[in-house]
TORKOL-4160 file (C-alpha; in steps of 0.2 Angstrom, whole numbers, padded with zeros to 4 digits, m for minus):
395
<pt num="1" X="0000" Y="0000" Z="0000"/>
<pt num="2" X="0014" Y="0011" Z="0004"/>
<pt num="3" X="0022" Y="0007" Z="m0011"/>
<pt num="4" X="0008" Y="0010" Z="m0022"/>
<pt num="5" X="0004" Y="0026" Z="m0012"/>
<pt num="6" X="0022" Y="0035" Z="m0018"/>
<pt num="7" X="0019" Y="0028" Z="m0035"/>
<pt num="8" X="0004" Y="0039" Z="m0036"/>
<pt num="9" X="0011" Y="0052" Z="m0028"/>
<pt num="10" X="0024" Y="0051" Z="m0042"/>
<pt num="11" X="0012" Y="0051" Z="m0056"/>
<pt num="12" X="0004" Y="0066" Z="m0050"/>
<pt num="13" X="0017" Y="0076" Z="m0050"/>
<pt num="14" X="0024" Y="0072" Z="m0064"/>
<pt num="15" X="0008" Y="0075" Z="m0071"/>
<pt num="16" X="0007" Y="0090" Z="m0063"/>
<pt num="17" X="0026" Y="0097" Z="m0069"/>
<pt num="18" X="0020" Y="0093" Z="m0086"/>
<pt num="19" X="0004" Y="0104" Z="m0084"/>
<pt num="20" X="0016" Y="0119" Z="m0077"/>
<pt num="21" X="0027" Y="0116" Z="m0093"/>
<pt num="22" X="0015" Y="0119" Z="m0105"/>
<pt num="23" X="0004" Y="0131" Z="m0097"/>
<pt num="24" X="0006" Y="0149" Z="m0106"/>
<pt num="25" X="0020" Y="0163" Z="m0100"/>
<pt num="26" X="0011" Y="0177" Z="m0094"/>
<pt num="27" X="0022" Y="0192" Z="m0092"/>
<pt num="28" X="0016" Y="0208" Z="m0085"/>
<pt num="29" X="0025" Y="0223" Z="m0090"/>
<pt num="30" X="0022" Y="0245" Z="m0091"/>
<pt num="31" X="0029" Y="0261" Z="m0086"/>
<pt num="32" X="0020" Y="0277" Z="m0081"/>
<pt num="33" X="0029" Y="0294" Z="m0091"/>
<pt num="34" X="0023" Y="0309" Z="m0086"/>
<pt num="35" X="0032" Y="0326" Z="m0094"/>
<pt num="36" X="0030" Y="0341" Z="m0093"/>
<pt num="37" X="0031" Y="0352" Z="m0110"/>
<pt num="38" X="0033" Y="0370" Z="m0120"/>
<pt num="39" X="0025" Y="0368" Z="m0136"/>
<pt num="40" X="0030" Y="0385" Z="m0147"/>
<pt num="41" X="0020" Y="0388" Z="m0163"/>
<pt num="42" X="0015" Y="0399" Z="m0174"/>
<pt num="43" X="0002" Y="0400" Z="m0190"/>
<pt num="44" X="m0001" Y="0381" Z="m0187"/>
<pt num="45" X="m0015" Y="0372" Z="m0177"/>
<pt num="46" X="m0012" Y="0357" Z="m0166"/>
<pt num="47" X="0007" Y="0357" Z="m0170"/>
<pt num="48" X="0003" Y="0351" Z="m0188"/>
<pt num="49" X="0014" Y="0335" Z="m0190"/>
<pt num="50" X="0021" Y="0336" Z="m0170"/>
<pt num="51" X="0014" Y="0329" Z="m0156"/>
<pt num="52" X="0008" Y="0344" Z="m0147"/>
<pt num="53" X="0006" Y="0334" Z="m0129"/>
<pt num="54" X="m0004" Y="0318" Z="m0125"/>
<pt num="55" X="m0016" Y="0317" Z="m0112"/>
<pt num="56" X="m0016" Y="0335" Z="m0107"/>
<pt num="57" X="m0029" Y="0341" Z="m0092"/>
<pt num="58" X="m0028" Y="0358" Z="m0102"/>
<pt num="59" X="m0021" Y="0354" Z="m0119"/>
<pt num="60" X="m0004" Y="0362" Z="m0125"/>
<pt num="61" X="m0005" Y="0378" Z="m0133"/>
<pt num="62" X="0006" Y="0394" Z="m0133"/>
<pt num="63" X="m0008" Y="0401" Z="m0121"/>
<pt num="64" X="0000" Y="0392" Z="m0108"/>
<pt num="65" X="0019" Y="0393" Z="m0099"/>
<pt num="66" X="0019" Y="0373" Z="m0100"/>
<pt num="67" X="0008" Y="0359" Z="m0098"/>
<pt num="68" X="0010" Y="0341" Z="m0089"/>
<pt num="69" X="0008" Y="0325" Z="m0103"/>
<pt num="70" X="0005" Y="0307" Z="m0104"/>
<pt num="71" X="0013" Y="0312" Z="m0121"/>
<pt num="72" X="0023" Y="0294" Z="m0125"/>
<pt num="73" X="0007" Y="0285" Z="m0118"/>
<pt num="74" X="0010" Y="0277" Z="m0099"/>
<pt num="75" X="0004" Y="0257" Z="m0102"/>
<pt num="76" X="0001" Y="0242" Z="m0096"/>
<pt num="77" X="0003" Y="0225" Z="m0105"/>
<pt num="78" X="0003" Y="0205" Z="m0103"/>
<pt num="79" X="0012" Y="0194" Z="m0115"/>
<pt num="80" X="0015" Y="0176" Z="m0118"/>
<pt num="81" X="0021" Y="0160" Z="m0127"/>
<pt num="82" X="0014" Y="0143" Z="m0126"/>
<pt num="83" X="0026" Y="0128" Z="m0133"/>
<pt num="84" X="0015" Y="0120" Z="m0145"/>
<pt num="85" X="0017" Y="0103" Z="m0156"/>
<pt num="86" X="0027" Y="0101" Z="m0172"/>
<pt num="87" X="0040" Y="0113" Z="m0166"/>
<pt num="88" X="0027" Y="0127" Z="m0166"/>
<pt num="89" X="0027" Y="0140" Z="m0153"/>
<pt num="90" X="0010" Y="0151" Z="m0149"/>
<pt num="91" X="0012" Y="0170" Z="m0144"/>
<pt num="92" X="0001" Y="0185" Z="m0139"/>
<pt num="93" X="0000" Y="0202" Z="m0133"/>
<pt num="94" X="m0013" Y="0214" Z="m0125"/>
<pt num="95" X="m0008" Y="0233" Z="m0122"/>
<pt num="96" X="m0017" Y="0247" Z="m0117"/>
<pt num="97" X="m0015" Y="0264" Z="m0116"/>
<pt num="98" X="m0018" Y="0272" Z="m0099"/>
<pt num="99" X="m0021" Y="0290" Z="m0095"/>
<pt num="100" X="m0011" Y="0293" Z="m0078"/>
<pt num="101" X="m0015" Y="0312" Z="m0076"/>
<pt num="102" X="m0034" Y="0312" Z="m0078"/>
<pt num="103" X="m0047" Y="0300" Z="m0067"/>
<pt num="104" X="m0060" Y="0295" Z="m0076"/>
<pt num="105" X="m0067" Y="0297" Z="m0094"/>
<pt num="106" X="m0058" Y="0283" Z="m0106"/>
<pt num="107" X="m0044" Y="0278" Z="m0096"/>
<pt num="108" X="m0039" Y="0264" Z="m0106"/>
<pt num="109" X="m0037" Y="0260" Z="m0124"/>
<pt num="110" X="m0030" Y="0247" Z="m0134"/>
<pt num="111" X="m0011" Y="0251" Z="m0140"/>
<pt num="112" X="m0009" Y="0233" Z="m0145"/>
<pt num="113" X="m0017" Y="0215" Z="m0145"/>
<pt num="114" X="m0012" Y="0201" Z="m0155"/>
<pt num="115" X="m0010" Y="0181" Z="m0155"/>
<pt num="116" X="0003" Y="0173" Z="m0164"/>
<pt num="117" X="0013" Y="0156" Z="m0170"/>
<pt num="118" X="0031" Y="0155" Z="m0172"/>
<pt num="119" X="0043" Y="0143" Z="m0179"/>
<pt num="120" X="0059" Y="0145" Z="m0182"/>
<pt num="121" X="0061" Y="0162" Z="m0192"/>
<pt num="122" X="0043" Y="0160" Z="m0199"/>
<pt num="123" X="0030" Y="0170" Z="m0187"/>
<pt num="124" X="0011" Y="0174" Z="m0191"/>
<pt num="125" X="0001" Y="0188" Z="m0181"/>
<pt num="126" X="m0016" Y="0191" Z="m0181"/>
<pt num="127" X="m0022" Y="0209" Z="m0172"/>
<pt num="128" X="m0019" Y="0225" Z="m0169"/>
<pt num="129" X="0001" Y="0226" Z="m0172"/>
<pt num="130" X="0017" Y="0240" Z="m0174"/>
<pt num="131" X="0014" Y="0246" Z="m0195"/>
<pt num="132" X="0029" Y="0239" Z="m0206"/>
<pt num="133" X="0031" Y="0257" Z="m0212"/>
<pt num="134" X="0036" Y="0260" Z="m0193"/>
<pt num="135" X="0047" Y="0245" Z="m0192"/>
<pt num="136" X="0056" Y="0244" Z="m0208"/>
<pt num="137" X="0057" Y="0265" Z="m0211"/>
<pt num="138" X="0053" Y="0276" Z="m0194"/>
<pt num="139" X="0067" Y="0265" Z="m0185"/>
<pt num="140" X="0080" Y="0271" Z="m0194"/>
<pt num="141" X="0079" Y="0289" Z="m0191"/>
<pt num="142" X="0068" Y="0293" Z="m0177"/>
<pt num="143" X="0073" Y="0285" Z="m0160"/>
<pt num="144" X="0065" Y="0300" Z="m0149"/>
<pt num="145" X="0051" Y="0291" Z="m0138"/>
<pt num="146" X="0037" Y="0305" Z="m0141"/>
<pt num="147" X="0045" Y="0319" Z="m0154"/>
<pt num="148" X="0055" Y="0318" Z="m0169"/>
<pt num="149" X="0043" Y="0310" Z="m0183"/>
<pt num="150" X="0036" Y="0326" Z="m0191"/>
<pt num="151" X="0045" Y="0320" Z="m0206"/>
<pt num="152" X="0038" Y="0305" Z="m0204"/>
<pt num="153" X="0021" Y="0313" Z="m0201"/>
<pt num="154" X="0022" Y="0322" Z="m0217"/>
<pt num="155" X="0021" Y="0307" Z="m0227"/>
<pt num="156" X="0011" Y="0294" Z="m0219"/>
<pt num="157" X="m0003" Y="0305" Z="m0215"/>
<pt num="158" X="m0009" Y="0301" Z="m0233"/>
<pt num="159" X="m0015" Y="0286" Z="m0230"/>
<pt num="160" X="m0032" Y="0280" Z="m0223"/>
<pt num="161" X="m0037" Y="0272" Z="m0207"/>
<pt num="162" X="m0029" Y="0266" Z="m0193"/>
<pt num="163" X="m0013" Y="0264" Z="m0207"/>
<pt num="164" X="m0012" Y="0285" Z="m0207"/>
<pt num="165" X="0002" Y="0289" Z="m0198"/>
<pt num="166" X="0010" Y="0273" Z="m0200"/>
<pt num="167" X="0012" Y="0269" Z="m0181"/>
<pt num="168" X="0001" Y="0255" Z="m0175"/>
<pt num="169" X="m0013" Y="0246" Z="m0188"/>
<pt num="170" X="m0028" Y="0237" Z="m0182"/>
<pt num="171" X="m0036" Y="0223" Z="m0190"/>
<pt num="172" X="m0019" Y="0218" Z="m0198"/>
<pt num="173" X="m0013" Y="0198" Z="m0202"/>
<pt num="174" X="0005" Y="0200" Z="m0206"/>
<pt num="175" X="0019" Y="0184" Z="m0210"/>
<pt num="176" X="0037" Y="0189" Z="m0206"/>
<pt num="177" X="0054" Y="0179" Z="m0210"/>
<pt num="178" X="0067" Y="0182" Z="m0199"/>
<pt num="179" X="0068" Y="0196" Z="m0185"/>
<pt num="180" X="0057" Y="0210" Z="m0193"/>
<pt num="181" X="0062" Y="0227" Z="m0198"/>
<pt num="182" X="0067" Y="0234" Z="m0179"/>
<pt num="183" X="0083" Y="0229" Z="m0177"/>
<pt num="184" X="0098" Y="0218" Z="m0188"/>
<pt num="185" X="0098" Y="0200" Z="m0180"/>
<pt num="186" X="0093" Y="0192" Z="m0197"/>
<pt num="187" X="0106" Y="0193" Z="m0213"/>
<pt num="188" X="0087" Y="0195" Z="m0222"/>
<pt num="189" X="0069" Y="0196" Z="m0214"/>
<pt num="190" X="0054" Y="0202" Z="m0224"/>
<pt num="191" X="0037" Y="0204" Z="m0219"/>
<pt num="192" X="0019" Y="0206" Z="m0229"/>
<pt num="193" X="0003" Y="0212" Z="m0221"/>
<pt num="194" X="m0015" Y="0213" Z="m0225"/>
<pt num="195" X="m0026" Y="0225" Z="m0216"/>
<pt num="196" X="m0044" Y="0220" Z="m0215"/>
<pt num="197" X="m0059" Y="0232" Z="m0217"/>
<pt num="198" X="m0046" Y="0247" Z="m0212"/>
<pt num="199" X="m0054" Y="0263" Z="m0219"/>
<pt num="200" X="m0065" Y="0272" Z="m0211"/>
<pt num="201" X="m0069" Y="0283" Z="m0225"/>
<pt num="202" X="m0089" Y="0286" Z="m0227"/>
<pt num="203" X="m0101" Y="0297" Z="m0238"/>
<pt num="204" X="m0108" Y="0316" Z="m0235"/>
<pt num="205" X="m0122" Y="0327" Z="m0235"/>
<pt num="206" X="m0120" Y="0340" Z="m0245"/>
<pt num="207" X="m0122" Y="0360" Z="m0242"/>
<pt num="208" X="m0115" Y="0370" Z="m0259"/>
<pt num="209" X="m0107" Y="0387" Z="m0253"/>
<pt num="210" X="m0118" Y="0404" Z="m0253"/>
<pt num="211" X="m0108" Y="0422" Z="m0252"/>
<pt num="212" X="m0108" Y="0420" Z="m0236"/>
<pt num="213" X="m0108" Y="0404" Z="m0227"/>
<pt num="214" X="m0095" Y="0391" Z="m0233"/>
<pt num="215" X="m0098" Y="0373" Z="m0241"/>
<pt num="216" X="m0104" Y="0360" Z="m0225"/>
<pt num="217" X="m0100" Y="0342" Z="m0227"/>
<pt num="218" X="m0110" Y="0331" Z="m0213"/>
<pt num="219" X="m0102" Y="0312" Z="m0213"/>
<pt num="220" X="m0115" Y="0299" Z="m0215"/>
<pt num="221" X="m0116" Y="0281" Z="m0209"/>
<pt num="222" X="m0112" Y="0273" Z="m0226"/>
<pt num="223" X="m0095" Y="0268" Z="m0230"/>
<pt num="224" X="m0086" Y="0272" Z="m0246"/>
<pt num="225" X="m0074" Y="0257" Z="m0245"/>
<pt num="226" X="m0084" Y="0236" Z="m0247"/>
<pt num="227" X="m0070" Y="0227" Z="m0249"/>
<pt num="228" X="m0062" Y="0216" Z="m0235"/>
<pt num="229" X="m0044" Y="0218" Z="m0238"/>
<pt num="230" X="m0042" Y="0239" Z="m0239"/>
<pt num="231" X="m0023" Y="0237" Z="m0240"/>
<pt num="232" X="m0008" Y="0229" Z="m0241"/>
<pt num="233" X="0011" Y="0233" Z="m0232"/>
<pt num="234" X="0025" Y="0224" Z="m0241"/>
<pt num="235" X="0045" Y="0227" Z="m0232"/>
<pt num="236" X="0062" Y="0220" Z="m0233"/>
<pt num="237" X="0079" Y="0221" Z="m0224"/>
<pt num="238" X="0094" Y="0214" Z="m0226"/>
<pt num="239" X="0111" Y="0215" Z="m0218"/>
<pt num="240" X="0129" Y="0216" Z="m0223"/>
<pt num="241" X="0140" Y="0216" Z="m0209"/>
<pt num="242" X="0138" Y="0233" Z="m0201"/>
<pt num="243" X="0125" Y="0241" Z="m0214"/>
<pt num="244" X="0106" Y="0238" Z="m0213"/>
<pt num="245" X="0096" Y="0242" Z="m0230"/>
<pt num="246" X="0076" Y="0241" Z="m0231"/>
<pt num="247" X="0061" Y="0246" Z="m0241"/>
<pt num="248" X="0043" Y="0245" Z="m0237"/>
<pt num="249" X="0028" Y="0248" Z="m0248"/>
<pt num="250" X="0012" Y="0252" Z="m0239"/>
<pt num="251" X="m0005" Y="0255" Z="m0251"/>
<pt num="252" X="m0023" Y="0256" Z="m0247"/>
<pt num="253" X="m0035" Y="0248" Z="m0258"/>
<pt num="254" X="m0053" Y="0252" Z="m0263"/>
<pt num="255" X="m0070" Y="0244" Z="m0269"/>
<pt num="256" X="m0081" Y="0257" Z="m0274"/>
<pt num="257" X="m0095" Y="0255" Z="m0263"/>
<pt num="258" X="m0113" Y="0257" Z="m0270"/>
<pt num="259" X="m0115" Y="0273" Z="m0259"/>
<pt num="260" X="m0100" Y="0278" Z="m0266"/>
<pt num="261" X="m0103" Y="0277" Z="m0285"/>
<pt num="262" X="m0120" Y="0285" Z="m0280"/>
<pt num="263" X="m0112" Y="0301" Z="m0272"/>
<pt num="264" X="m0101" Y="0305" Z="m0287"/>
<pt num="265" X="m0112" Y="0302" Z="m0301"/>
<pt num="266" X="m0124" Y="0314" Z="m0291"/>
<pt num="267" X="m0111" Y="0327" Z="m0286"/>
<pt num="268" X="m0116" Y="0346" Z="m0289"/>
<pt num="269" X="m0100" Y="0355" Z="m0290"/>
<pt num="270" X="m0081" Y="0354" Z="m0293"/>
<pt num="271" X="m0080" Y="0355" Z="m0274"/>
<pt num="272" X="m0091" Y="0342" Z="m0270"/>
<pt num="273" X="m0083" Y="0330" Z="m0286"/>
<pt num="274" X="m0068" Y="0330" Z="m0276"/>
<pt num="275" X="m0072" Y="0328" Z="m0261"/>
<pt num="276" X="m0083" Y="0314" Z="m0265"/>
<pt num="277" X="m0068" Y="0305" Z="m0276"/>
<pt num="278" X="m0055" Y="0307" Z="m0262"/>
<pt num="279" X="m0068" Y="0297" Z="m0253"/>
<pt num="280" X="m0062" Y="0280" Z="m0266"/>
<pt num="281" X="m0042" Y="0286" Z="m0269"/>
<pt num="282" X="m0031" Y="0272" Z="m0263"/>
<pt num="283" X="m0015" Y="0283" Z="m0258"/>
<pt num="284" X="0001" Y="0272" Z="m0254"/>
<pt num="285" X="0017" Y="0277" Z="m0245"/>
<pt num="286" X="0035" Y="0269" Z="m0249"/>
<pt num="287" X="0051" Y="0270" Z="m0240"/>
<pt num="288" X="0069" Y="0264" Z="m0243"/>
<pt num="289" X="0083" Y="0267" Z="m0230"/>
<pt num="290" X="0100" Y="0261" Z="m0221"/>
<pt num="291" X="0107" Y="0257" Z="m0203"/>
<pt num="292" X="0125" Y="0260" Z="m0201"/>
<pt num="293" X="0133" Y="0252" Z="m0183"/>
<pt num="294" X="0149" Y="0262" Z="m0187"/>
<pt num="295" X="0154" Y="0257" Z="m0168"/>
<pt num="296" X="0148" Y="0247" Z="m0154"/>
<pt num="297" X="0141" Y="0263" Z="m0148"/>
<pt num="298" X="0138" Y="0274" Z="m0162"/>
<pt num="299" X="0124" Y="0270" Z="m0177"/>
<pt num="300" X="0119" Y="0282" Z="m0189"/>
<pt num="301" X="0102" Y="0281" Z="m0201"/>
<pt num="302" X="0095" Y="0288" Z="m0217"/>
<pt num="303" X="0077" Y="0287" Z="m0225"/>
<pt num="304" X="0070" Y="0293" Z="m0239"/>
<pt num="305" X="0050" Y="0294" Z="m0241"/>
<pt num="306" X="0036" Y="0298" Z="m0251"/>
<pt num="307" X="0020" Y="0297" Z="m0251"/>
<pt num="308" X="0007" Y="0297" Z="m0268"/>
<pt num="309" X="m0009" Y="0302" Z="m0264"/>
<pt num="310" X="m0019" Y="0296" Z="m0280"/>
<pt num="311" X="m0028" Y="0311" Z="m0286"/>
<pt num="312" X="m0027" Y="0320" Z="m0305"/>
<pt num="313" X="m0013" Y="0329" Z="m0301"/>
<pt num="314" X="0002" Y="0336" Z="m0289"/>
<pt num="315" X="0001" Y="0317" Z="m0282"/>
<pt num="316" X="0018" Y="0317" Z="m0274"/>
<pt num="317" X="0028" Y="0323" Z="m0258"/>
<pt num="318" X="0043" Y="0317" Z="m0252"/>
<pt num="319" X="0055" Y="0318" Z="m0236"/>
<pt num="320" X="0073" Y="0313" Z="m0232"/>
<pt num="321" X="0080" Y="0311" Z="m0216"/>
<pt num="322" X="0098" Y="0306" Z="m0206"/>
<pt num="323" X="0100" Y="0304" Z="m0189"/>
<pt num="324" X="0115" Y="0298" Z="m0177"/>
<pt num="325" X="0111" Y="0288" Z="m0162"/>
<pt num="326" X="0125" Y="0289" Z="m0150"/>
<pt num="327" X="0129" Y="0278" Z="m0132"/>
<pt num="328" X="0139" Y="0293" Z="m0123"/>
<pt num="329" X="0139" Y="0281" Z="m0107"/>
<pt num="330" X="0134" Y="0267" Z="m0098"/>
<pt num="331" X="0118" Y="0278" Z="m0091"/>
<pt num="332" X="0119" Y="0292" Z="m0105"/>
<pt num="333" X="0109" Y="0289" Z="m0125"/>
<pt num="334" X="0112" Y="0305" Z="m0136"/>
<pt num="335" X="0097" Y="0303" Z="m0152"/>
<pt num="336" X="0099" Y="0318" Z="m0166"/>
<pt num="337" X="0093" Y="0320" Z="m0183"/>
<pt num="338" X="0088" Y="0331" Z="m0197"/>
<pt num="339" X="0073" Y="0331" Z="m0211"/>
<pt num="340" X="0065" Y="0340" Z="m0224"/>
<pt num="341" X="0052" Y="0336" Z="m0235"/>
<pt num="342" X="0044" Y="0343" Z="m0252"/>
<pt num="343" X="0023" Y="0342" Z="m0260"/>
<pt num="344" X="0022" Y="0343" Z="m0277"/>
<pt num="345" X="0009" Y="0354" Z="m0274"/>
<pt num="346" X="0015" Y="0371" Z="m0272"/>
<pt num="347" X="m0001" Y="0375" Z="m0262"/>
<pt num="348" X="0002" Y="0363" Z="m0250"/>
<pt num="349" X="0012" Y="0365" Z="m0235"/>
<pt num="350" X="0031" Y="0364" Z="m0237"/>
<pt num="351" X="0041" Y="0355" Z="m0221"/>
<pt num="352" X="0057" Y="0365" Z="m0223"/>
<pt num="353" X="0067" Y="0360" Z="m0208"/>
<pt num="354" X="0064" Y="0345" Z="m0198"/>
<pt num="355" X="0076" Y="0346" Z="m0182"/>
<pt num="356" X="0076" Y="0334" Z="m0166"/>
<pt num="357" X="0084" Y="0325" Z="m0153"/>
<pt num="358" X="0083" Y="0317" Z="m0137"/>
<pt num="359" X="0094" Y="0313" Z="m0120"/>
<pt num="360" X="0090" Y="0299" Z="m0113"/>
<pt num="361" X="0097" Y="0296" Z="m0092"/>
<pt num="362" X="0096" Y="0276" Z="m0083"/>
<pt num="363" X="0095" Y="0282" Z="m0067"/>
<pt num="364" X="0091" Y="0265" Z="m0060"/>
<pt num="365" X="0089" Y="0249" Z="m0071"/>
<pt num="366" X="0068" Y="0254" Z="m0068"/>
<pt num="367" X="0071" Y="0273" Z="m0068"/>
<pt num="368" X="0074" Y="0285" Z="m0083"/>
<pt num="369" X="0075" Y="0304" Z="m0086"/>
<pt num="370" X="0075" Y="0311" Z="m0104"/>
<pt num="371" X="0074" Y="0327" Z="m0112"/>
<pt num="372" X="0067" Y="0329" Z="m0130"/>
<pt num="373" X="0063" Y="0343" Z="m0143"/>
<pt num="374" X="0057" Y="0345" Z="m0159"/>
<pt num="375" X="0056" Y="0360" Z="m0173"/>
<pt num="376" X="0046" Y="0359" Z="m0186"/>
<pt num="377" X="0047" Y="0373" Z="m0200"/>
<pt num="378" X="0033" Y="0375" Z="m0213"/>
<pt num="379" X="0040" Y="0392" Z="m0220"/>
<pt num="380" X="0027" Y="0403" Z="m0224"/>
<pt num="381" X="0014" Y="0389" Z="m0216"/>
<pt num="382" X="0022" Y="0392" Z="m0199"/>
<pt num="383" X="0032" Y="0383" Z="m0188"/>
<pt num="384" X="0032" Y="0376" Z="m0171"/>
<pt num="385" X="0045" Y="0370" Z="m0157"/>
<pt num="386" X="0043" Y="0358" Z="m0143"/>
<pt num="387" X="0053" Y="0355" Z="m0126"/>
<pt num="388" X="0050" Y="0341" Z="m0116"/>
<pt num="389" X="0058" Y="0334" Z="m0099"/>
<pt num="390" X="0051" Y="0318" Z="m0093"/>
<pt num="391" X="0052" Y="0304" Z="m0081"/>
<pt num="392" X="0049" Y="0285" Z="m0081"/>
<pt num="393" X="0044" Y="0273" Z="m0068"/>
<pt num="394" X="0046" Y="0254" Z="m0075"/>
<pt num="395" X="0038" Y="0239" Z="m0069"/>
């Protein structure tokens, strides 16, 4: 009896080590950022391509001396791998979004939530994920944790959707060989993406201009987009002992909807003709770049962008960016770089000068400090400058 007693003892525990193996990881992470900013502008509204402060009780304006901001977005996330048969391994991710300097209201929102499976250098996600575009172009010459993209901006704010802005695309199903775009682990990684019913676009009601009032367009609920995939993100890398090069090509993609045809055939104007065909354009964004490791603690990055917005005429604008990334010390990050950007459109705002950097200070292995600015110059558009000084607790 005895005997047959630690024989089942046995069994259950092994049984039960073999549960705990392959039970999912579940790893909880975040940091609360709070800054406190100078945002300087003038003839532009709402900093234009810069991020004029995130999560502001008051907003950030020149009215005001400075403001606090959530401007880098405090978070909290959980993620996780589960060992799965055939050499497959199962991954996932939920992220939000949490406003630290306001109670109430919406506190949290999603950043980023995914499942995915891995094996060996192939890897499949399925969620709201980082955009290709930010992975394969952004991360070569803009490192700064809240400023330094109005270059970017100024190209990927052509495209529709959550893929505007070219940060973080929901609804996407991407397959990527290799390490992705972020870094240089693989000698050549690639990734291609589908985004699912991603454009928001929708018809209008109509109200032609008088002498004095101007044209009024009033969204309706009927979207101008019915297909299911509404785009497509294509990148590559590959690396040659110290020097990264990559591409990416993002495009939006259109099926007139019913609505949509209606609205044009029946449009009044010139004015509302083109506002009802920017409703169907599919405008796509293309990058190519280089990552130089030029020492174990200096790299130094290029980027050239542009953007066609698919309309008549004057489709095009373009940027180019450089920037140096620089480990000073053990505790002490120096990120600096330099854009300026061209539209085809000589109507159309012109970004000039595109200047930024960012210090970065460990204080503790959980602790940092940082200071960060940005100028953006339009020239006759305006301009606008932004200080910031923040601090990070990590958990």
């Amino acid at each position: 009896m005895y005997k047959k007693s630690l024989l089942a003892v046995a069994i259950t525990a092994v049984a039960f080590s073999n549960a705990v193996i392959a039970a999912p990881t579940a790893d909880i992470y975040g940091f609360v950022d709070i800054g406190l900013e100078h945002i300087n502008e003038s003839g532009l509204g709402n900093g234009t391509d810069v991020f004029p402060g995130g999560d502001t009780p008051n907003g950030n304006s020149d009215e005001q001396e400075f403001a606090l901001t959530n401007n880098v977005q405090s978070r909290i996330g959980i993620k996780g791998e589960e060992e799965i048969d055939g050499g497959w391994k199962g991954t996932y991710k939920m992220e939000f979004r949490a406003n630290v300097l306001e109670s109430g209201g919406n506190a949290l929102r999603t950043r980023l939530g995914w499942l995915g499976l891995e094996k060996g250098e192939h890897s499949f996600k399925v969620g709201t994920q980082w955009s290709p575009f930010m992975a394969y172009s952004a991360w070569n010459t803009n490192r700064g944790e809240s400023q330094g993209l109005a270059s970017y901006f100024y190209i990927t704010d052509e495209l529709k959707g959550s893929m505007a802005y070219g940060f973080r695309n929901s609804n996407m199903i991407s397959y990527t060989y290799g390490s992705g775009g972020w870094g240089a682990a693989s000698p050549v990684t690639a990734t291609v993406a589908l985004h699912v019913g991603d454009d928001d676009r929708k018809t209008f009601e109509y109200t032609a201009a008088t002498s004095t009032d101007k044209a009024v367009f009033e969204s309706t609920d009927e979207l101008t987009n019915d297909t299911g995939i509404t785009g497509i993100s294509i990148a590559g890398a590959a690396t040659f002992g110290s020097l990264t090069l990559n591409a990416v090509y993002v495009q939006n993609l259109v099926a007139e909807s019913s609505a949509a045809k209606a609205q044009i055939a029946a449009a009044t104007d010139a004015v509302e003709l083109a506002k009802a065909k920017d409703l169907v354009t599919e405008p796509a964004v293309f990058g190519a770049g280089a990552k130089m490791q030029v020492s174990k603690d200096l790299e130094l990055g290029f980027a050239y962008r542009g953007a066609d917005r698919d309309t008549d005429e004057n489709d095009y604008t373009y940027t180019t960016s450089i920037s140096s990334q620089y480990q000073y010390n053990e505790k002490t990050n120096i990120h600096l770089g330099f854009g300026q950007g061209e539209d085809d459109d000589s109507s159309a705002r012109q970004l000039k000068l595109n200047f930024y950097g960012q210090v970065w200070y460990q204080v503790t292995d959980s602790r940092s400090v940082r200071f960060e600015f940005e100028h953006a110059d339009y020239g006759d558009d305006g301009e606008v400058l932004v200080t910031l000084m923040s601090m990070r607790q990590a958990f």
